[in-house]
RONU-915340 format. One record per residue (C-alpha): residue in one letter; chain; z, y, x. Coordinates in Angstrom, 1 decimal, decimal comma. Each point is the difference from the previous one (the first is absolute). Layout:
N
resn; chain; up; north; east
a; A; Z; Y; X;
...
//
This chain:
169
resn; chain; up; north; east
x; A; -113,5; -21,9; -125,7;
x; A; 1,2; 0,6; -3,5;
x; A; -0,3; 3,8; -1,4;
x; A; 2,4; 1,5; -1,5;
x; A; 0,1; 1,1; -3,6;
x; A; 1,1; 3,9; -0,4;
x; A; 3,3; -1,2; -1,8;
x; A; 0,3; -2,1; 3,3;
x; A; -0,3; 3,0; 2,1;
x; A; 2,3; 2,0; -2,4;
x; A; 2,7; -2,2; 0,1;
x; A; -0,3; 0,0; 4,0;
x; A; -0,3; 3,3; 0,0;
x; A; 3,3; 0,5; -2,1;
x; A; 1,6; -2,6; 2,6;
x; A; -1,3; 2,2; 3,0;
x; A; 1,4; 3,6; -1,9;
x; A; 3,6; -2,4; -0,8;
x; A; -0,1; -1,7; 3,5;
x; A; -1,0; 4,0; 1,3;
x; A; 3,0; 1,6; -1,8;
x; A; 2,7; -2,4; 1,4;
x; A; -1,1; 0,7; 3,1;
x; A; 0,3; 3,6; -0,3;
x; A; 3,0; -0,5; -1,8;
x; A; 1,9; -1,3; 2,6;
x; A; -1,5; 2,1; 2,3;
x; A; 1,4; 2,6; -2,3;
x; A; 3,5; -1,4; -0,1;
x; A; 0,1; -0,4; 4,0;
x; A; -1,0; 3,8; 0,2;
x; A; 2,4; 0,5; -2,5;
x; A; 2,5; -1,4; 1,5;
x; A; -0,8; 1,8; 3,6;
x; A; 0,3; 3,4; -1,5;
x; A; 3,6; -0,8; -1,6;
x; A; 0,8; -0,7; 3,7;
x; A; -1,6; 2,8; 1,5;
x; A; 2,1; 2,4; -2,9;
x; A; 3,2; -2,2; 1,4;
x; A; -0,9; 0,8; 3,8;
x; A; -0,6; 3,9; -0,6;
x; A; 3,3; 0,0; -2,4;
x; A; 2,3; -1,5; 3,1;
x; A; -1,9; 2,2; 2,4;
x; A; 1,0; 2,6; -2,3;
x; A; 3,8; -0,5; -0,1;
x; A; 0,0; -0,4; 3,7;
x; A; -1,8; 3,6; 0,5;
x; A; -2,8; -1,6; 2,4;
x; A; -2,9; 2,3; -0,2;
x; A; -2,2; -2,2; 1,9;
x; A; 0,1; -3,1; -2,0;
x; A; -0,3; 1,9; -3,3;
x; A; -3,4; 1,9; 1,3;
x; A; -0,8; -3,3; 0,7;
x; A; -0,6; -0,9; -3,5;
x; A; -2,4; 2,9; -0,6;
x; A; -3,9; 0,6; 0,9;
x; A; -1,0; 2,6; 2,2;
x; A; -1,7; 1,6; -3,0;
x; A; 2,8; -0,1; -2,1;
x; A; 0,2; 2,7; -3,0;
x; A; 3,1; 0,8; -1,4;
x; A; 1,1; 2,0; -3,6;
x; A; 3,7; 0,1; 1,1;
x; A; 3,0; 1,9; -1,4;
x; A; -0,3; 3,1; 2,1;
x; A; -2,5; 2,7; 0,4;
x; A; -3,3; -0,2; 0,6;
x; A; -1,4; -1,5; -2,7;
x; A; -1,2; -3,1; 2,5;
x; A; 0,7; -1,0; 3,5;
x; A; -3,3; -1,6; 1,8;
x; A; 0,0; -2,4; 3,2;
x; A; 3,2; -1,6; 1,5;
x; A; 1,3; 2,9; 1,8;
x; A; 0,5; 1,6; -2,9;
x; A; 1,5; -2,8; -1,3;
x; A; 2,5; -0,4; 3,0;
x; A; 0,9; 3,2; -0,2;
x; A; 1,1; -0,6; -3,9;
x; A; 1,8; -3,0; 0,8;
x; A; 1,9; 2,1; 3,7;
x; A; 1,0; 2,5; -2,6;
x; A; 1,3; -2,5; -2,4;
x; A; 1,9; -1,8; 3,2;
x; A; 1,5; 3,0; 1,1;
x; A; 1,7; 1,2; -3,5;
x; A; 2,1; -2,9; 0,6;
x; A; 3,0; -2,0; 1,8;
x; A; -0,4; -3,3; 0,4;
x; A; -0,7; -2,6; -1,8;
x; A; -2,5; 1,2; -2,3;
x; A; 0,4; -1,8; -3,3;
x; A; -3,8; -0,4; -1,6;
x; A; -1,0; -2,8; -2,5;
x; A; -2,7; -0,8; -2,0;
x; A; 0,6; -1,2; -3,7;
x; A; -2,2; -1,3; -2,5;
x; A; -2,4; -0,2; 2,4;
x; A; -4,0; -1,2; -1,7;
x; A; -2,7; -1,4; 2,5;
x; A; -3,8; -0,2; -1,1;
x; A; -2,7; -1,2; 2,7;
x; A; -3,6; -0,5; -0,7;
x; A; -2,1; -1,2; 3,3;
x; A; 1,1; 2,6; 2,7;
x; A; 1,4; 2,4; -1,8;
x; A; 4,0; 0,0; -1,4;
x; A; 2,3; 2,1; -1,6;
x; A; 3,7; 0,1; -0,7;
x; A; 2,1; 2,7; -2,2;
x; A; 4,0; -0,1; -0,4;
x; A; 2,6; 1,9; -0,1;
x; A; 1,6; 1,6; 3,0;
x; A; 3,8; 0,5; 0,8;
x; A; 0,9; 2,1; 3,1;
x; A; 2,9; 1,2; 1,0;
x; A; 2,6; 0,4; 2,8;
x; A; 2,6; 2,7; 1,5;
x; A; -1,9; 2,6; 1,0;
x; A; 0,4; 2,2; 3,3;
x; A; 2,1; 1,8; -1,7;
x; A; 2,2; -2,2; -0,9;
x; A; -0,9; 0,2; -4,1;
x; A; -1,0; -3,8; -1,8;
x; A; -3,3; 0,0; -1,7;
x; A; -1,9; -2,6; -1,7;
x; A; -3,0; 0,8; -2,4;
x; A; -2,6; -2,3; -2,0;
x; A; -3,5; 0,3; 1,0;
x; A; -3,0; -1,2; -1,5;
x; A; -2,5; -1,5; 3,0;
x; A; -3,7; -1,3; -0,7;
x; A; -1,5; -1,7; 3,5;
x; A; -3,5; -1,1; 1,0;
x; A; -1,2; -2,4; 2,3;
x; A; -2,7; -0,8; 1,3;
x; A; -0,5; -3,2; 2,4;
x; A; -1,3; 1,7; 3,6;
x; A; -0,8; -2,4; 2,6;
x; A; 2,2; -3,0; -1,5;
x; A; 2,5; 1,7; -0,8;
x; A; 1,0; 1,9; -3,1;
x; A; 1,1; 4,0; 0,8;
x; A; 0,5; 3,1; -2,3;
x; A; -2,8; 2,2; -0,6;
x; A; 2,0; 1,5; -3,1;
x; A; 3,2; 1,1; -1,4;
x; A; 1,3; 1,9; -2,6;
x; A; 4,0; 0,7; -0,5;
x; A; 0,9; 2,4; -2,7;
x; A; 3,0; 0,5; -2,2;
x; A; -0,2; 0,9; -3,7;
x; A; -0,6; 3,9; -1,0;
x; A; 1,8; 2,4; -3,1;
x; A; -3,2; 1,4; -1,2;
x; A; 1,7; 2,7; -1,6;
x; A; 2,1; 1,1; 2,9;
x; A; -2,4; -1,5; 2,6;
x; A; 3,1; -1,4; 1,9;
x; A; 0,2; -3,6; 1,6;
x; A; 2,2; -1,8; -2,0;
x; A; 1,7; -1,8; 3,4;
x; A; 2,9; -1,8; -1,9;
x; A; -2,0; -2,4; -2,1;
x; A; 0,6; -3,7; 0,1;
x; A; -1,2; -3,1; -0,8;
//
């Protein structure tokens, strides 16, 4: 058995990194791919107001930097009762959609950051709509990928400290 020179072993080690990186590649673009469908999923459970299929999407650990008070929301109970009060603002249908919407993975890990349109009549019978700003985290749990972290926020008037709410894009 022939050795190998060390430009030999260079080279094959250059073809193992290249062969290496295609493989995570499209194991990149797969999980890519499964995280825009998992952002389709929670948008239509959204519009539908189904509270159980949009806690599906999150982990049981889940924290949250969301648009009201406190400053974060930790677990999925506190992230079901965010998303009740949302539901219960409105009539149906809920109109929610997610534009401009960027997806990075590496290995199990994933994140996604838009912007958010929601709106509707609300109880009261008043239209809203506002732009929101949304960052998400995922993180794949037992096959599957879930939300271990969101952030929604809208922009702020640093001189009157008011949330500028009519913004868009």
């Amino acid at each position: 058995m022939r050795r190998l020179t060390a430009a030999e072993i260079g080279v094959t080690r250059s073809a193992m990194v290249a062969k290496g990186d295609d493989v995570n590649m499209a194991r990149d673009v797969a999980a890519e791919s499964e995280i825009r469908h998992r952002f389709d999923e929670l948008v239509k459970a959204i519009r539908a107001m189904d509270l159980d299929q949009v806690m599906s999407n999150y982990a049981d650990d889940v924290v949250s930097f969301d648009v009201e008070p406190p400053l974060q929301h930790v677990g999925a109970a506190a992230k079901r009762k965010n998303w009740t009060r949302v539901f219960s603002m409105y009539q149906r249908p809920l109109h929610y959609e997610v534009r401009d919407l960027a997806v990075a993975v590496n290995d199990d890990l994933a994140f996604g950051h838009g912007l958010v349109r929601i709106g509707g009549t609300s109880q009261d019978g008043n239209r809203t709509e506002r732009w929101l700003r949304s960052t998400t985290c995922f993180r794949k749990v037992g096959g599957n990928w879930l939300i271990v972290h969101d952030q929604v926020s809208v922009p702020l008037d640093l001189e009157t400290g008011s949330a500028l709410l009519n913004l868009e894009p």
